[in-house]
Phi, psi and omega in degrees: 000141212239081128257051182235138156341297178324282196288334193287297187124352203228124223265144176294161178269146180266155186262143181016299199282323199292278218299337193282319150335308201075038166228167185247136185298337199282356187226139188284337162210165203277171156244131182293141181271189197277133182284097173347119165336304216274315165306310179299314175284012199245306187264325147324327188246032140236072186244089178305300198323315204269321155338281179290010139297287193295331170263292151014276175323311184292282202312339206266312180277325166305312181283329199293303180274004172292310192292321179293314172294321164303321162301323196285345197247081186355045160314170165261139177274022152295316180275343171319307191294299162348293246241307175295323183284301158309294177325304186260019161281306198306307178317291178315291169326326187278312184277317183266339148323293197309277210267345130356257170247000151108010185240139182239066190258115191284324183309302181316313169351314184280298155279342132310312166304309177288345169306308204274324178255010146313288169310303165323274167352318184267302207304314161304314165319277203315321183269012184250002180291293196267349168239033209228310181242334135325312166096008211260197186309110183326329194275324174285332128300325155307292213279335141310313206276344179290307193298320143356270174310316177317285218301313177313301178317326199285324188298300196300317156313327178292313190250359172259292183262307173306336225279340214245003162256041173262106186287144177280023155287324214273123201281142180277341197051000000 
């Protein structure tokens, strides 16, 4: 008589009572089931760090491609940057209050802004450092220098303008 799976080819019947459980005799526990996308990505983004990545990247492209398009019509890249830097404060401040750090506080405003003409400042150093004294490509130095400067702005936001609405449950990453 043939009742293994093995020799037969054929998964053995379970008896009545087993199938009606919903367990199988043959495994000592059950498997837990699959965690929802929308719940993993969900519990993922309360995650600041992983927040300010994922917006960072949107604000970062925003700017990146305001400073690009000036440069491509023959901007200067001081007022390129100038320009690009206003344009994404307003932008910024409105995706990284919100969805950031959760505040849509209007008050803040002045300091994110000095945060953002902070940033401007290293962000003109740097670039007149690589295409002034460097020599190198206008487009190929902007496109070094955001990540850098992003992060500064996100530090100097974090510790300045945002600190005191980070609730502490909420993981830092």
């Amino acid at each position: 008589m043939i009742d293994t799976e093995k020799e037969s080819g054929q998964i053995p019947a379970l008896p009545k009572d087993a199938r009606d459980a919903g367990t199988n005799p043959t495994t000592p526990t059950q498997a837990a089931p699959k965690p929802n996308l929308g719940q993993f990505i969900q519990k993922l983004w309360q995650i600041r760090l992983l927040r300010f990545f994922v917006v960072g990247a949107v604000n970062t492209l925003f700017s990146y491609l305001v400073y690009a398009a000036l440069i491509l019509i023959g901007a200067h890249y001081t007022l390129a940057t100038l320009i690009s830097t206003v344009l994404g404060v307003i932008f910024n401040f409105f995706t990284t209050g919100r969805i950031v750090f959760r505040s849509m506080d209007n008050k803040r405003f002045v300091m994110f802004t000095l945060v953002y003409v902070f940033t401007y400042l290293v962000n003109i150093l740097l670039l007149s450092l690589l295409v002034d004294r460097l020599r190198m490509d206008k487009l190929l130095a902007g496109a070094l220098v955001t990540l850098p400067v992003a992060l500064l702005s996100y530090y100097l936001n974090s510790k300045l303008t945002f600190r005191d609405k980070i609730p502490d449950t909420e993981p830092r990453g």
